[in-house]
DRENLOKOL-691105 format. One record per residue (C-alpha): residue in one letter; x, y, z. Coordinates in nm, 2 decimals, always signed. Last residue first. Example, Ala and Ser with C-alpha at 12.3 -4.5 7.8 and 13.67 -1.06 7.14 Angstrom:
2
R   res       xx       yy       zz
R     s    +1.37    -0.11    +0.71
R     a    +1.23    -0.45    +0.78
// end
This chain:
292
R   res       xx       yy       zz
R     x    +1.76    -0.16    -0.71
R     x    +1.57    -0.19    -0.40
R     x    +1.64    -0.47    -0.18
R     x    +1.38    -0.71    -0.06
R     x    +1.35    -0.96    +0.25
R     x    +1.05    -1.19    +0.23
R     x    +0.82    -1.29    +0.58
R     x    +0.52    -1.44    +0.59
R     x    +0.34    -1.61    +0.89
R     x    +0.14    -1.84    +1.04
R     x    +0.18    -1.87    +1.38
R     x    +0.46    -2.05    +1.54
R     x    +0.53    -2.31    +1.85
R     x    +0.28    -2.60    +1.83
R     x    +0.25    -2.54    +1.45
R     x    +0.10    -2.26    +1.21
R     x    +0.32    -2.30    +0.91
R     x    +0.58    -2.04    +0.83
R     x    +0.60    -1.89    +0.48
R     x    +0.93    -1.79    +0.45
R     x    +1.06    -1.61    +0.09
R     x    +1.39    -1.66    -0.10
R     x    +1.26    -1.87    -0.41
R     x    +0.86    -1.84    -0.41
R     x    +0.58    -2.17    -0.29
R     x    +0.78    -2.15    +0.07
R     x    +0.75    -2.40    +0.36
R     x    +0.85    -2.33    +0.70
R     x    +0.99    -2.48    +1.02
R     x    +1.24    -2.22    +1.21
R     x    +1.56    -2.32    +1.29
R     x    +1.82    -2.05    +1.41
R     x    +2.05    -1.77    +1.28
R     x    +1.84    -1.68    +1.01
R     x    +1.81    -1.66    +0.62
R     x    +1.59    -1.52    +0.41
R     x    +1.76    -1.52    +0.08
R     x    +1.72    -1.14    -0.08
R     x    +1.43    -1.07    -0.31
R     x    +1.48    -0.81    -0.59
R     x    +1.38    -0.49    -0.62
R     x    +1.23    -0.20    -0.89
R     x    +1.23    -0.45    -1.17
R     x    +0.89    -0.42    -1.28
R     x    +0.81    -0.75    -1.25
R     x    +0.92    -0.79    -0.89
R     x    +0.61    -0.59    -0.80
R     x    +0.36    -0.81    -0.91
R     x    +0.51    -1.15    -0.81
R     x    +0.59    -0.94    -0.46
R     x    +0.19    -0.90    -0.45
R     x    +0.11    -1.26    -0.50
R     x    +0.39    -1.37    -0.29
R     x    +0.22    -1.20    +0.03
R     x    -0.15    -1.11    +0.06
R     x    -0.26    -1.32    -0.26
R     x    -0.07    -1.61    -0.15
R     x    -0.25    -1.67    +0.16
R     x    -0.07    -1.80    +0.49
R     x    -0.11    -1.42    +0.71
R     x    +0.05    -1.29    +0.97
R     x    +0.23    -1.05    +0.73
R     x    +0.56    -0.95    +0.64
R     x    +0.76    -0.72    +0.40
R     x    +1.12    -0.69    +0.54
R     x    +1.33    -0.42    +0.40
R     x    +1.67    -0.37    +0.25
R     x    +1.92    -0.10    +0.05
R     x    +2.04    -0.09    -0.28
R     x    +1.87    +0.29    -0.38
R     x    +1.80    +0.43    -0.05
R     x    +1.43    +0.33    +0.12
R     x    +1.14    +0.57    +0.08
R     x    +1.03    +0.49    -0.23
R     x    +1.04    +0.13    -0.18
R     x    +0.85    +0.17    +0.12
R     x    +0.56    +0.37    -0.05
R     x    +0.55    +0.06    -0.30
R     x    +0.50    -0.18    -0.01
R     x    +0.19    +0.00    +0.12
R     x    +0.03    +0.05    -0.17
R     x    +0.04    -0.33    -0.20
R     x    -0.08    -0.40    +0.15
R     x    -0.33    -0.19    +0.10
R     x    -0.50    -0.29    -0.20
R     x    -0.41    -0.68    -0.06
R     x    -0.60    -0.61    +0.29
R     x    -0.90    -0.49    +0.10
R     x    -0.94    -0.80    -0.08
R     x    -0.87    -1.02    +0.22
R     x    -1.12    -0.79    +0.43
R     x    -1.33    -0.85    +0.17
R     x    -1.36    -1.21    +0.16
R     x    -1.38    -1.25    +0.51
R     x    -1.18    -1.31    +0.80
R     x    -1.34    -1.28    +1.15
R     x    -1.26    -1.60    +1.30
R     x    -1.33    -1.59    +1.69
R     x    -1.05    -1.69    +1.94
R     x    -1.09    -1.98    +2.12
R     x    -0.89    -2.29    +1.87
R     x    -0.66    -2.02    +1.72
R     x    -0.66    -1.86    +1.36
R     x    -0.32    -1.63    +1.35
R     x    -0.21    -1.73    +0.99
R     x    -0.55    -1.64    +0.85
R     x    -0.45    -1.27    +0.98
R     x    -0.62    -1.10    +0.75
R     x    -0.36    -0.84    +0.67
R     x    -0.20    -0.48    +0.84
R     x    +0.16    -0.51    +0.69
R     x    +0.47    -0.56    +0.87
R     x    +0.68    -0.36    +0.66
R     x    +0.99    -0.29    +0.82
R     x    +1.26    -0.05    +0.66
R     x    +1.58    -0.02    +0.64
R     x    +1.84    +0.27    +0.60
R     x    +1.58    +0.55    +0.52
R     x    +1.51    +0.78    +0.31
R     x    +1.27    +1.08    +0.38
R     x    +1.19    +1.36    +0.08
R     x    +0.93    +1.13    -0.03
R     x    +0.70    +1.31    +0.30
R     x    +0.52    +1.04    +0.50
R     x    +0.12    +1.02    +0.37
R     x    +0.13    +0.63    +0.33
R     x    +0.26    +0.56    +0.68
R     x    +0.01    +0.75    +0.81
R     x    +0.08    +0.97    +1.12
R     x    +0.09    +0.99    +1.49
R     x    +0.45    +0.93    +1.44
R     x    +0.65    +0.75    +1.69
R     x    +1.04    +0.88    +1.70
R     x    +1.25    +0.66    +1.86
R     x    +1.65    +0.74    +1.99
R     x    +1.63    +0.50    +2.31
R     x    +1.39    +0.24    +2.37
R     x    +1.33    +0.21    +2.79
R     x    +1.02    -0.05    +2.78
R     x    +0.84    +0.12    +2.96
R     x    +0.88    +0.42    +2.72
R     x    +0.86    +0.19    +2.40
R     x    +0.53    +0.02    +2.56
R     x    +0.39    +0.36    +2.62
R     x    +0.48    +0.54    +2.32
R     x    +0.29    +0.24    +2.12
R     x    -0.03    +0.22    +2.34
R     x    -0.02    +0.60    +2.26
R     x    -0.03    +0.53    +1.91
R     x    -0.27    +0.24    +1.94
R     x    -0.49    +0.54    +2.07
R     x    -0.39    +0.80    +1.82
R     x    -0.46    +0.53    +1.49
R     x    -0.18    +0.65    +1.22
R     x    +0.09    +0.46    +1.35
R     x    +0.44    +0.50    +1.25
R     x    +0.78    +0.42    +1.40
R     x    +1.06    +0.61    +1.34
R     x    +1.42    +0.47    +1.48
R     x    +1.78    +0.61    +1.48
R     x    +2.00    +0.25    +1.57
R     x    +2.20    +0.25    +1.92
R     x    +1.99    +0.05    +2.12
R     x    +2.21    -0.21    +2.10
R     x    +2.09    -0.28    +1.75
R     x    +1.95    -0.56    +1.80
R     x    +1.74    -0.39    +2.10
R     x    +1.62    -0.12    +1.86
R     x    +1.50    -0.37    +1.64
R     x    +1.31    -0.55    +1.92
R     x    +1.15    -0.23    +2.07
R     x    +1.03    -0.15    +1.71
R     x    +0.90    -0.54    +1.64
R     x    +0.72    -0.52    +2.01
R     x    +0.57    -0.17    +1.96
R     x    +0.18    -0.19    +1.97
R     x    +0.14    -0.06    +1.70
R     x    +0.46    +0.02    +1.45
R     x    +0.33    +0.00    +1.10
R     x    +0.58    +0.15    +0.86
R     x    +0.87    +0.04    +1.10
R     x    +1.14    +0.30    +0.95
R     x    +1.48    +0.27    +1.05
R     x    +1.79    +0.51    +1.02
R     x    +2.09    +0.31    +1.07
R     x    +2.34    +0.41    +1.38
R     x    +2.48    +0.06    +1.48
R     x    +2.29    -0.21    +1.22
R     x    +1.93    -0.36    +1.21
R     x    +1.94    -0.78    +1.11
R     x    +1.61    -0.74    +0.88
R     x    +1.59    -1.09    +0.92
R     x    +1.59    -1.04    +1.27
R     x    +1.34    -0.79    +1.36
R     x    +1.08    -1.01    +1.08
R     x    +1.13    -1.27    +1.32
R     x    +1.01    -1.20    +1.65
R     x    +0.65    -1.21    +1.57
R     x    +0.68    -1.55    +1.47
R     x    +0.76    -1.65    +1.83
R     x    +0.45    -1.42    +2.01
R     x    +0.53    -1.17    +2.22
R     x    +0.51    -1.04    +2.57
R     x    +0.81    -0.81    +2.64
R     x    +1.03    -0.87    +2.92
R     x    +1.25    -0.66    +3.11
R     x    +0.98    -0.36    +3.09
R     x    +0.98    -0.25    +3.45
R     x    +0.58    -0.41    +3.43
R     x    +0.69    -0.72    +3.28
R     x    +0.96    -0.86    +3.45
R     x    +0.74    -0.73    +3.84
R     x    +0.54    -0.98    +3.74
R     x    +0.08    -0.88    +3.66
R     x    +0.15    -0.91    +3.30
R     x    +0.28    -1.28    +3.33
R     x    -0.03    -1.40    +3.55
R     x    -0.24    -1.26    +3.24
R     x    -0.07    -1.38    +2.97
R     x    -0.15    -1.75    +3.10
R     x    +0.09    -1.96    +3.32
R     x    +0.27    -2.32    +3.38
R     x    +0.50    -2.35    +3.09
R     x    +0.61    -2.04    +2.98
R     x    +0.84    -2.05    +2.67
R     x    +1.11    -1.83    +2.63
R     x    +1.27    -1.57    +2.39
R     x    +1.63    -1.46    +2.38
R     x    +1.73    -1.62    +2.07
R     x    +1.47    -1.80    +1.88
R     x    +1.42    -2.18    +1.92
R     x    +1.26    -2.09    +2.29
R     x    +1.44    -2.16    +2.62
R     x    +1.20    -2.32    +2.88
R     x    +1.03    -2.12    +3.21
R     x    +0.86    -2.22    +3.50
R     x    +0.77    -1.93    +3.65
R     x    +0.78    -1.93    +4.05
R     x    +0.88    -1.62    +4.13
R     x    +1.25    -1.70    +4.25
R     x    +1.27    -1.95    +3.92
R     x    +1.12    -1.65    +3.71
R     x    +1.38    -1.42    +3.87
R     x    +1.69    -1.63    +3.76
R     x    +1.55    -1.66    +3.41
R     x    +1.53    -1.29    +3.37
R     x    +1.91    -1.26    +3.51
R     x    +2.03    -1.53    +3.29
R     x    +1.90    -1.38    +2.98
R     x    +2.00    -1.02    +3.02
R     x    +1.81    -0.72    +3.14
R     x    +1.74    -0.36    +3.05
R     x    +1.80    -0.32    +2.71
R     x    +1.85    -0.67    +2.62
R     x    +1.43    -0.70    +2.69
R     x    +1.41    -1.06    +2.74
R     x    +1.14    -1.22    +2.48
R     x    +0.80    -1.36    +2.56
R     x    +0.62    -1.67    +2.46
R     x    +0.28    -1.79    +2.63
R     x    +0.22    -2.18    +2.51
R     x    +0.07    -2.27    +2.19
R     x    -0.27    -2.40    +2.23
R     x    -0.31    -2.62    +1.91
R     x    -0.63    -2.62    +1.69
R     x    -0.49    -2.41    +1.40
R     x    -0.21    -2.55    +1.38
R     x    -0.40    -2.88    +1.34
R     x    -0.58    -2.72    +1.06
R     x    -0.26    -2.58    +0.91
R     x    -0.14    -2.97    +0.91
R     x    -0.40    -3.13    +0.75
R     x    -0.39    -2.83    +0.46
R     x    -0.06    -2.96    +0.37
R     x    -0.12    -3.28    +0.35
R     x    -0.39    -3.19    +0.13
R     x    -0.13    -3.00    -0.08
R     x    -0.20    -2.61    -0.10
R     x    -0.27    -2.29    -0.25
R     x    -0.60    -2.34    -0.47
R     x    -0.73    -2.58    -0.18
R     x    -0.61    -2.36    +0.07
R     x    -0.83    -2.08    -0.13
R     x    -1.14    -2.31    -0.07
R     x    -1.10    -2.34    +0.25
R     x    -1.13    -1.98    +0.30
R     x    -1.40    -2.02    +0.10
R     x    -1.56    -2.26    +0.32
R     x    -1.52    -2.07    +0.62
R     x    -1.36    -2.25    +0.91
R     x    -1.55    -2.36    +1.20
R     x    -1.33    -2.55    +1.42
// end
């Protein structure tokens, strides 16, 4: 695989040679299709039930809900019945994970900051029971419509999508929770076919965002309440870089991120994830804050 050199370079600056061996191997591995039952319209057994009848061979995933496909591509999935009525949702493993740390409650107001294309939204909701008050921004109109859509199919209840950036929402809101899954460079998401377009100043103009970002959220969110900052990306300066930052002026604190199931990771701050690209995961970051 072709990886830039100063990408390289900024593994070198982050991590153990060891450690580098095993991104680049993450990097190279095909991980099987993932996709996660839609609670809202179907439950476990039933979905597993119909891929036997349609011929998917199927194996239970480490997180709750989710599945591995073992004999087809994305493609073959999209074209079932499951996925067109919205019973499952296509979705990658690490993807899944910011939902649950943030662990949304009966009747909480939820912001997802960065809602497109609608899996983490339709995930919360479905934690929730359906039951939690959701507003889900997206400032680009066509990934905004690909967002209504999926939520729609998908049958989420009591959502509001925003046409609308999450940087311009009125300071008069406050929310419950929040999710921050922040726009990044994705150098957690490199794959052995898909074409490497990080650069040097996407990264730097990720991090101006991704920090303006995170202090609109803590604005917006009630005094002592939570959110869930995450990326798809491994780098320091996109994810414990900027909570170093923050943290300093004492406006939050991290929370332990801790879930109901196993998920391989290694962390360089007290109380974040940084997950590993691996057979199973992409890289990601995930740290859960409360504001003071």
């Amino acid at each position: 695989m072709n990886i830039p050199e100063f990408l390289l370079k900024l593994f070198e600056a982050q991590f153990s040679e060891k450690e580098i061996e095993k991104i680049l191997t993450g990097y190279a591995t095909r991980r099987p299709v993932t996709f996660r039952v839609n609670l809202l319209k179907a439950t476990g057994e039933e979905v597993e039930a119909r891929c036997a009848a349609c011929g998917i061979a199927v194996q239970k995933a480490p997180v709750p809900n989710a599945y591995l496909v073992l004999n087809m591509r994305e493609r073959e999935i999209a074209e079932t019945s499951l996925y067109r009525n919205g019973e499952i949702y296509l979705q990658s493993l690490s993807s899944m994970l910011p939902p649950y740390l943030l662990a949304p409650q009966a009747g909480e107001n939820i912001l997802d900051m960065t809602a497109a294309p609608g899996g983490k939204t339709s995930l919360l909701s479905a934690l929730s029971g359906g039951t939690a008050f959701l507003t889900a921004c997206e400032r680009d109109k066509i990934r905004a419509e690909r967002l209504q859509y999926n939520l729609k199919k998908l049958g989420i209840p009591r959502t509001s999508v925003l046409v609308q950036d999450a940087l311009s929402l009125d300071e008069f809101f406050r929310f419950d929770k929040i999710l921050l899954d922040a726009p990044c460079s994705g150098s957690g998401t490199i794959t052995p076919d898909g074409e490497i377009k990080i650069s040097e100043k996407l990264i730097q103009n990720s991090v101006g965002l991704q920090e303006k970002l995170l202090r609109k959220a803590l604005k917006l969110l009630k005094k002592g309440a939570i959110m869930v900052y995450s990326t798809c990306s491994i780098l320091w300066r996109e994810n414990e870089g900027i909570l170093e930052k923050i943290l300093k002026e004492g406006t939050c604190e991290l929370l332990p991120t801790a879930l109901p199931f196993f998920v391989p990771h290694l962390s360089r701050m007290k109380n974040t994830m940084l997950i590993l690209p691996d057979d199973l995961y992409e890289g990601f970051f995930c740290a859960v804050i409360r504001k003071n």
